[in-house]
BALOBA-1460 file (C-alpha; in Angstrom, 3 decimals):
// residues 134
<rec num="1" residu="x" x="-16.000" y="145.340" z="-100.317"/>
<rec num="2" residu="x" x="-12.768" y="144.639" z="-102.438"/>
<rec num="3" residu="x" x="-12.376" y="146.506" z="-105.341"/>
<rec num="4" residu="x" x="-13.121" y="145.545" z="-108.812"/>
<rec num="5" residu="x" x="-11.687" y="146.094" z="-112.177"/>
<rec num="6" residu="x" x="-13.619" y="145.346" z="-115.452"/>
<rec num="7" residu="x" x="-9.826" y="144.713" z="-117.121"/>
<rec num="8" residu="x" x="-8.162" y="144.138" z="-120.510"/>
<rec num="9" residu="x" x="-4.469" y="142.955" z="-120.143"/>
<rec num="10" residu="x" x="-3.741" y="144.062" z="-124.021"/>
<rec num="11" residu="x" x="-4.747" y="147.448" z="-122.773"/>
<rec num="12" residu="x" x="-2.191" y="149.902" z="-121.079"/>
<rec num="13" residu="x" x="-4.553" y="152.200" z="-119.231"/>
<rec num="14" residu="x" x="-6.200" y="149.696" z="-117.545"/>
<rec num="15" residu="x" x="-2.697" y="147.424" z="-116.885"/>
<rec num="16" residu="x" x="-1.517" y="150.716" z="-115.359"/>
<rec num="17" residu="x" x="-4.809" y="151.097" z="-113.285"/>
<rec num="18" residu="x" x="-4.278" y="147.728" z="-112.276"/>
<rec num="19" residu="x" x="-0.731" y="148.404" z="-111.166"/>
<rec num="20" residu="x" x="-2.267" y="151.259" z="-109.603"/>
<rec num="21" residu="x" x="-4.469" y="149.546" z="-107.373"/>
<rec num="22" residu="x" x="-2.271" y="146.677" z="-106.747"/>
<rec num="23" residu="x" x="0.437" y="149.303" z="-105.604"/>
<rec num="24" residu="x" x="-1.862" y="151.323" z="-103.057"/>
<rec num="25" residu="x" x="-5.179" y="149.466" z="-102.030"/>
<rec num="26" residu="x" x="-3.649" y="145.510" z="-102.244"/>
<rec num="27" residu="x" x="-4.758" y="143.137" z="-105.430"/>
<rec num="28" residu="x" x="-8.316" y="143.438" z="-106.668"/>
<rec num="29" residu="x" x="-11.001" y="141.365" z="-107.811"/>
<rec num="30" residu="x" x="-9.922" y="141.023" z="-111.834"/>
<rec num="31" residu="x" x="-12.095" y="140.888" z="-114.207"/>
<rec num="32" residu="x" x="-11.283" y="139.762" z="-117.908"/>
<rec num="33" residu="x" x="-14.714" y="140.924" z="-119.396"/>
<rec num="34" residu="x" x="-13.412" y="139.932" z="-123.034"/>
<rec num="35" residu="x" x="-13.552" y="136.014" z="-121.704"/>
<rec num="36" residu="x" x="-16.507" y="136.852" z="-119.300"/>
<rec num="37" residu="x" x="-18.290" y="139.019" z="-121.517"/>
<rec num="38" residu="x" x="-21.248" y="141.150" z="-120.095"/>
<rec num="39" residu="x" x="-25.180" y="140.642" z="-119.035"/>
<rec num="40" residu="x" x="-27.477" y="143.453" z="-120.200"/>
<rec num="41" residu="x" x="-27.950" y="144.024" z="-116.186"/>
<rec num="42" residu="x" x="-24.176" y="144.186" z="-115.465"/>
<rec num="43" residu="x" x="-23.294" y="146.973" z="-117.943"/>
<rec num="44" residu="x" x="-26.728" y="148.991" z="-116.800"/>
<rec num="45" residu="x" x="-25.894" y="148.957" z="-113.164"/>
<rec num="46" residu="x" x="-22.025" y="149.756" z="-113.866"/>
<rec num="47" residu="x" x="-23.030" y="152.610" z="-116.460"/>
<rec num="48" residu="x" x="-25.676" y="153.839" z="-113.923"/>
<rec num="49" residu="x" x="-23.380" y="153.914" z="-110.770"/>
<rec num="50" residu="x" x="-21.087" y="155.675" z="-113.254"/>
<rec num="51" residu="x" x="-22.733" y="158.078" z="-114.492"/>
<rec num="52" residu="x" x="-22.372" y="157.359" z="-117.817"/>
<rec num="53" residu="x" x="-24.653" y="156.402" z="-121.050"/>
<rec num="54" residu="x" x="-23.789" y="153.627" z="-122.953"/>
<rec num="55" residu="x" x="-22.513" y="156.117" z="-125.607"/>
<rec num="56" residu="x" x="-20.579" y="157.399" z="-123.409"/>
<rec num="57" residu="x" x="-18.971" y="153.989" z="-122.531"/>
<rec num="58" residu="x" x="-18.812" y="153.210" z="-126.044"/>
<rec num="59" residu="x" x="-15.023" y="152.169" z="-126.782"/>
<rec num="60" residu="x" x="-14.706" y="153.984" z="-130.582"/>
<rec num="61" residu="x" x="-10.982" y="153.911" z="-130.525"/>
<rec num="62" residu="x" x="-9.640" y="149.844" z="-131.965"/>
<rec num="63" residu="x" x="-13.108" y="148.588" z="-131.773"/>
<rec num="64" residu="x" x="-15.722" y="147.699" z="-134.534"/>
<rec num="65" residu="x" x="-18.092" y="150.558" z="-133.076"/>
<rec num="66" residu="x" x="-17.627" y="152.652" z="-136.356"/>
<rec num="67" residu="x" x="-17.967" y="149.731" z="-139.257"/>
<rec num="68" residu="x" x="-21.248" y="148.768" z="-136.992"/>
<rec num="69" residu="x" x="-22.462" y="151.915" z="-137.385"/>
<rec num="70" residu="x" x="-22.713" y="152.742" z="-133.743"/>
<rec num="71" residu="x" x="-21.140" y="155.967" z="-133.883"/>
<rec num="72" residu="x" x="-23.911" y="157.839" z="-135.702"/>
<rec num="73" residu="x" x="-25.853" y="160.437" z="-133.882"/>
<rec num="74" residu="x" x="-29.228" y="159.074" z="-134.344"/>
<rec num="75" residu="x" x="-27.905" y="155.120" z="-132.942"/>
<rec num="76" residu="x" x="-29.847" y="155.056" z="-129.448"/>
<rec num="77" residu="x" x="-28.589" y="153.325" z="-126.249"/>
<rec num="78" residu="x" x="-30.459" y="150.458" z="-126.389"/>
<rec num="79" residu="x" x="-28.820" y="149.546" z="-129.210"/>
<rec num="80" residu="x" x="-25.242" y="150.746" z="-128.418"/>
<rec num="81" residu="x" x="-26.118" y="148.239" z="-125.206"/>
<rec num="82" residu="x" x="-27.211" y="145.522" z="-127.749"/>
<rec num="83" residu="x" x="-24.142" y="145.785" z="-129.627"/>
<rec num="84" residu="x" x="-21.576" y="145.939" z="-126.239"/>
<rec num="85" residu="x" x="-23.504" y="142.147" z="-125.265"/>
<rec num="86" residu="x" x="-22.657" y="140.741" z="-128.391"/>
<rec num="87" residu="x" x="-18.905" y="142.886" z="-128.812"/>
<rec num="88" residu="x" x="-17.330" y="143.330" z="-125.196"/>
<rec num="89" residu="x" x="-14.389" y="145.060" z="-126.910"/>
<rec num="90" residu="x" x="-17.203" y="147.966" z="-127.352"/>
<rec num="91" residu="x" x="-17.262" y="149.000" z="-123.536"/>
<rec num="92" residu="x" x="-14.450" y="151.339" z="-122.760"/>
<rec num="93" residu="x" x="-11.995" y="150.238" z="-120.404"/>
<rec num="94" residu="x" x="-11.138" y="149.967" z="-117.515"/>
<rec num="95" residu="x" x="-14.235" y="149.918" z="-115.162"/>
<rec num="96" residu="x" x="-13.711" y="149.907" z="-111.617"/>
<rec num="97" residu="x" x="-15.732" y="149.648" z="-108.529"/>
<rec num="98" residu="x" x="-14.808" y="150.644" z="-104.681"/>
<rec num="99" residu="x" x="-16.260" y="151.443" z="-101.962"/>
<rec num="100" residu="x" x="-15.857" y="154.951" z="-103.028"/>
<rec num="101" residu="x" x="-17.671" y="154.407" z="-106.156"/>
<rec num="102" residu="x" x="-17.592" y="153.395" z="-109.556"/>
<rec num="103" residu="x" x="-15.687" y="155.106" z="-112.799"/>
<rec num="104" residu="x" x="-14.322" y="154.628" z="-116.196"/>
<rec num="105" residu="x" x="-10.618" y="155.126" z="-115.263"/>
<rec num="106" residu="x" x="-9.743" y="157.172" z="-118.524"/>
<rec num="107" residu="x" x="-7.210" y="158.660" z="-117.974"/>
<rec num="108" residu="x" x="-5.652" y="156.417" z="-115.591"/>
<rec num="109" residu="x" x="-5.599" y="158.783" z="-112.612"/>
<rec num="110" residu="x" x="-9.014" y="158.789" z="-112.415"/>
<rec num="111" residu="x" x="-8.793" y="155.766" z="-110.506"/>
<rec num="112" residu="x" x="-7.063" y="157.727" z="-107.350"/>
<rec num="113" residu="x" x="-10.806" y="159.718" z="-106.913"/>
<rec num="114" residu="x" x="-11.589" y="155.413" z="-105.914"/>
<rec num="115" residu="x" x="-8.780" y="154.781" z="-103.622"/>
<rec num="116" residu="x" x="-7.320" y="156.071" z="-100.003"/>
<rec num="117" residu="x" x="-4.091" y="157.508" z="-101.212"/>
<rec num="118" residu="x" x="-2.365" y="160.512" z="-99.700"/>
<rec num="119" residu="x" x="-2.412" y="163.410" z="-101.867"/>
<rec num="120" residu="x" x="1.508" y="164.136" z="-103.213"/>
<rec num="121" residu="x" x="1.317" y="160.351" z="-103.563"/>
<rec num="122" residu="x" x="3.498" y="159.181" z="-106.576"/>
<rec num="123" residu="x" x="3.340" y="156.829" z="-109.055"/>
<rec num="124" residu="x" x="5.519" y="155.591" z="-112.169"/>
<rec num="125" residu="x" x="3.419" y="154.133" z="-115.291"/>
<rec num="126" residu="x" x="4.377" y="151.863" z="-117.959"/>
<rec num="127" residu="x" x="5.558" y="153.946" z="-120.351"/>
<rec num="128" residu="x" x="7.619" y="155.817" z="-117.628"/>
<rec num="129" residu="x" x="5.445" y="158.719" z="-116.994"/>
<rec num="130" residu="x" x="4.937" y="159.694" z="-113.323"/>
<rec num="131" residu="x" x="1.954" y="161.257" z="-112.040"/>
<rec num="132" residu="x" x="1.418" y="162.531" z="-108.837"/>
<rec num="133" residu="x" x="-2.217" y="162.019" z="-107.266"/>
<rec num="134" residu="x" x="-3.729" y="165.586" z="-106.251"/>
Protein backbone atom coordinates (compact mmCIF):
# COMPACT_ATOMS: atom_id res chain seq x y z
CA UNK A 1 0.00 0.00 0.00
CA UNK A 2 1.52 3.54 -0.77
CA UNK A 3 0.85 6.06 1.52
CA UNK A 4 -1.70 8.71 1.35
CA UNK A 5 -2.02 12.27 2.29
CA UNK A 6 -5.42 14.12 2.46
CA UNK A 7 -3.19 17.56 1.59
CA UNK A 8 -3.58 21.35 1.41
CA UNK A 9 -0.55 23.05 -0.36
CA UNK A 10 -1.60 26.64 1.33
CA UNK A 11 -1.07 24.77 4.54
CA UNK A 12 2.46 24.45 6.22
CA UNK A 13 1.90 21.46 8.46
CA UNK A 14 0.78 19.38 5.96
CA UNK A 15 3.54 20.82 3.11
CA UNK A 16 6.02 19.86 5.84
CA UNK A 17 4.35 16.36 6.32
CA UNK A 18 4.54 16.06 2.78
CA UNK A 19 8.22 16.89 2.70
CA UNK A 20 8.33 14.53 5.41
CA UNK A 21 7.19 11.63 3.66
CA UNK A 22 8.70 12.48 0.43
CA UNK A 23 12.13 12.69 2.36
CA UNK A 24 11.90 9.16 4.20
CA UNK A 25 9.20 6.72 2.70
CA UNK A 26 9.49 8.03 -1.33
CA UNK A 27 6.46 10.36 -2.88
CA UNK A 28 2.93 9.55 -1.82
CA UNK A 29 -0.36 9.30 -3.22
CA UNK A 30 -1.50 13.31 -2.96
CA UNK A 31 -4.53 14.22 -2.32
CA UNK A 32 -5.91 17.88 -2.85
CA UNK A 33 -9.27 17.27 -0.93
CA UNK A 34 -10.18 21.13 -1.41
CA UNK A 35 -10.52 20.25 -5.44
CA UNK A 36 -11.65 16.60 -4.63
CA UNK A 37 -13.75 17.38 -1.85
CA UNK A 38 -15.06 14.46 0.40
CA UNK A 39 -17.97 11.57 0.30
CA UNK A 40 -19.84 11.13 3.59
CA UNK A 41 -18.14 7.42 3.47
CA UNK A 42 -14.58 8.75 2.93
CA UNK A 43 -14.42 11.09 5.96
CA UNK A 44 -16.30 8.17 8.22
CA UNK A 45 -13.82 5.51 7.39
CA UNK A 46 -10.73 8.05 7.71
CA UNK A 47 -12.21 9.50 11.12
CA UNK A 48 -12.92 5.86 12.24
CA UNK A 49 -9.42 4.36 11.38
CA UNK A 50 -8.31 7.52 13.21
CA UNK A 51 -9.77 7.52 16.02
CA UNK A 52 -11.26 10.60 15.88
CA UNK A 53 -14.98 12.25 15.90
CA UNK A 54 -15.81 14.54 13.43
CA UNK A 55 -15.48 17.26 16.15
CA UNK A 56 -12.48 16.28 16.69
CA UNK A 57 -11.46 16.65 12.98
CA UNK A 58 -13.23 19.79 12.85
CA UNK A 59 -10.63 22.47 11.41
CA UNK A 60 -11.82 25.72 13.83
CA UNK A 61 -8.67 27.60 13.19
CA UNK A 62 -9.16 29.86 9.31
CA UNK A 63 -12.27 28.01 8.57
CA UNK A 64 -16.03 29.07 8.62
CA UNK A 65 -16.67 26.37 11.48
CA UNK A 66 -17.41 29.23 14.05
CA UNK A 67 -19.78 31.76 11.81
CA UNK A 68 -21.64 28.21 10.94
CA UNK A 69 -22.15 27.66 14.25
CA UNK A 70 -20.39 24.36 14.42
CA UNK A 71 -18.41 25.03 17.34
CA UNK A 72 -21.22 24.98 19.91
CA UNK A 73 -21.38 22.21 22.39
CA UNK A 74 -24.75 20.97 21.66
CA UNK A 75 -23.84 20.79 17.36
CA UNK A 76 -23.77 16.82 16.94
CA UNK A 77 -21.53 14.89 14.47
CA UNK A 78 -23.82 14.28 11.99
CA UNK A 79 -24.03 17.60 11.39
CA UNK A 80 -20.36 18.68 11.87
CA UNK A 81 -20.08 15.70 8.97
CA UNK A 82 -22.86 17.53 6.97
CA UNK A 83 -21.14 20.69 7.11
CA UNK A 84 -17.28 19.13 6.24
CA UNK A 85 -19.28 17.61 2.67
CA UNK A 86 -20.41 20.83 1.76
CA UNK A 87 -16.98 22.95 3.36
CA UNK A 88 -13.78 20.66 2.88
CA UNK A 89 -11.75 23.49 4.44
CA UNK A 90 -13.69 22.17 7.76
CA UNK A 91 -11.63 18.81 8.06
CA UNK A 92 -8.36 19.41 9.77
CA UNK A 93 -5.38 18.77 7.89
CA UNK A 94 -3.31 16.77 6.96
CA UNK A 95 -4.77 13.17 6.94
CA UNK A 96 -2.59 10.43 6.19
CA UNK A 97 -2.84 6.77 5.67
CA UNK A 98 0.05 3.89 5.78
CA UNK A 99 0.34 0.76 6.27
CA UNK A 100 0.95 1.58 9.82
CA UNK A 101 -2.24 3.35 10.14
CA UNK A 102 -4.07 6.37 9.78
CA UNK A 103 -3.67 9.98 11.76
CA UNK A 104 -4.30 13.62 11.72
CA UNK A 105 -0.61 14.70 11.47
CA UNK A 106 -1.01 17.76 13.94
CA UNK A 107 1.73 18.48 14.90
CA UNK A 108 3.70 17.44 12.04
CA UNK A 109 5.74 14.74 13.78
CA UNK A 110 2.96 12.80 14.26
CA UNK A 111 3.41 11.54 10.94
CA UNK A 112 6.85 9.59 11.99
CA UNK A 113 4.36 7.11 14.41
CA UNK A 114 3.23 6.21 10.16
CA UNK A 115 6.58 5.77 8.70
CA UNK A 116 9.87 3.34 9.06
CA UNK A 117 12.32 5.92 10.19
CA UNK A 118 15.19 5.28 12.57
CA UNK A 119 14.73 6.86 15.79
CA UNK A 120 17.54 9.98 16.16
CA UNK A 121 16.35 10.49 12.58
CA UNK A 122 16.45 14.28 11.68
CA UNK A 123 14.57 16.51 9.88
CA UNK A 124 14.60 20.39 8.93
CA UNK A 125 10.98 22.08 8.41
CA UNK A 126 9.96 25.04 6.56
CA UNK A 127 10.25 27.51 8.85
CA UNK A 128 13.74 26.11 9.85
CA UNK A 129 12.87 24.20 12.87
CA UNK A 130 14.47 20.73 13.21
CA UNK A 131 12.94 17.96 14.94
CA UNK A 132 14.34 14.85 15.66
CA UNK A 133 11.94 11.67 15.42
CA UNK A 134 11.96 9.73 18.92
Amino acid sequence: MSIVIHHNPGCGTSRNVLEIIRAFAGEPVIVEYLKTGWTRGQLQGLFAAAGLTPREALRVSKSPAEELGLTAPDVSDEAILDAMLEHPVLVNRPIVCSTKGVALCRPSEKVFDLLDVDPGATYTKEDGEVITVP
